[in-house]
N, C-alpha and C positions, 0 to 999 in steps of 0.2 A: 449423178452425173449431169440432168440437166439443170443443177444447182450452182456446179462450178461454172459449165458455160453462159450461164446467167450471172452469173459475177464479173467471170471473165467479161462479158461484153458490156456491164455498165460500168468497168473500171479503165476500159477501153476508150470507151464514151467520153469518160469524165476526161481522161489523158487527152484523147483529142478535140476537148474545149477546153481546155487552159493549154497545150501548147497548140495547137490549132489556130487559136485567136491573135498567137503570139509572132508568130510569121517562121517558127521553129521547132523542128522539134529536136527531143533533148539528145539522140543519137546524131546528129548534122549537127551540130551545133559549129560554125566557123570559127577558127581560129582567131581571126581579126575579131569575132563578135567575143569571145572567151577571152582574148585581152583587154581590151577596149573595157573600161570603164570611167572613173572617176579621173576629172580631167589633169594635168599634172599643172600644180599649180606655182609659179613662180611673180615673184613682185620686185621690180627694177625701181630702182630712183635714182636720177639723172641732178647731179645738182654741179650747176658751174661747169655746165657740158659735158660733166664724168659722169659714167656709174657708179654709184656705189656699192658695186657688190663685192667677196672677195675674190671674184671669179671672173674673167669676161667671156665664157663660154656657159650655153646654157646645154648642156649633153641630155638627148632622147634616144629612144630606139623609134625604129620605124614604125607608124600605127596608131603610136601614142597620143594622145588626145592631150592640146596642150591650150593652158589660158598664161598670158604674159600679161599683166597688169606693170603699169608706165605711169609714173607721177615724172614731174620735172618742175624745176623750178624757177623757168621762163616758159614760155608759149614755143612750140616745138612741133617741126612736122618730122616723123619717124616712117622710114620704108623698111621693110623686111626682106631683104634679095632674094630670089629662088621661089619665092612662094607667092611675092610681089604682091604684101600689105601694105598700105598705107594705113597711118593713123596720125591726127591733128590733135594735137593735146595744148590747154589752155593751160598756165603755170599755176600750179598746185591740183590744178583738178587729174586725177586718174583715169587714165583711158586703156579698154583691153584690146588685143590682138587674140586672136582666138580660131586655131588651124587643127585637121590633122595630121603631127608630122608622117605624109604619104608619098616625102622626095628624099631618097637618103644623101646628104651632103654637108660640106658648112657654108652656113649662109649668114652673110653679114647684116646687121642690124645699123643703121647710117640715121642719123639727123641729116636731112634734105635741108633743113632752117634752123634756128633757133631766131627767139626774140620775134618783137611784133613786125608779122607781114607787111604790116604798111611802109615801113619801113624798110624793108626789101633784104632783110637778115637774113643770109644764105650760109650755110657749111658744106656746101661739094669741098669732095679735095680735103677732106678730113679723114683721121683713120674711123674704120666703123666702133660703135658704142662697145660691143660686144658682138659675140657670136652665138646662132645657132649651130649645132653640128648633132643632125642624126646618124645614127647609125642601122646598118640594116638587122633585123632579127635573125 
């Protein structure tokens, strides 16, 4: 009997230094932590001020951990609405946007500019690139 409680209490031990250290243990585990993983990954290319994708909606659920990767093929300032990213992308070079979707709605993705700032290339008043549109879990 004092065999098994000697077991029992170094297998107990061992449990709480590997989830202990982890900031979890494995009965709590959160929802949002048991979704959340690898981040969802989508890649845009913008050329002649279109997307090229077959979709202009990029559809998440709530939570989801998202990387937008952005090439273009002029120099480009990009907002993101609702979550209110900015990203400045140089022509050909790839630039990420990188959020948790943690607002459920759609939000519009807009070129603020195209072409070189020196020059004062604006696009307000255009329709947006595409859409983000989460939704809730």
């Amino acid at each position: 009997m004092v065999t098994m409680l000697r077991v029992a209490m170094i297998a107990s031990a061992m449990l709480m230094a590997i989830f202990g250290s982890s900031g979890f243990a494995p009965s709590v585990l959160s929802p949002a932590f048991a979704q959340s993983g690898e981040p969802r990954q989508f890649a845009v290319v913008i050329k002649q001020r279109k997307v090229t994708l077959a979709t202009d909606v990029i559809e998440l659920k709530k939570g989801d951990t998202v990387e937008i990767v952005l090439t273009a093929d002029e120099p480009a300032e990009l907002h993101l609405h609702g979550y209110d990213l900015l990203l400045t992308l140089s022509a050909n070079v790839p630039g990420k946007m990188q959020f948790t979707a943690n607002i459920a709605g759609r939000f519009p993705l807009e070129a603020h500019r195209f072409g070189d700032p020196a020059q004062g290339g604006r696009s307000h008043g255009q329709r947006p690139l595409l859409y983000v549109e989460v939704q809730p879990r």
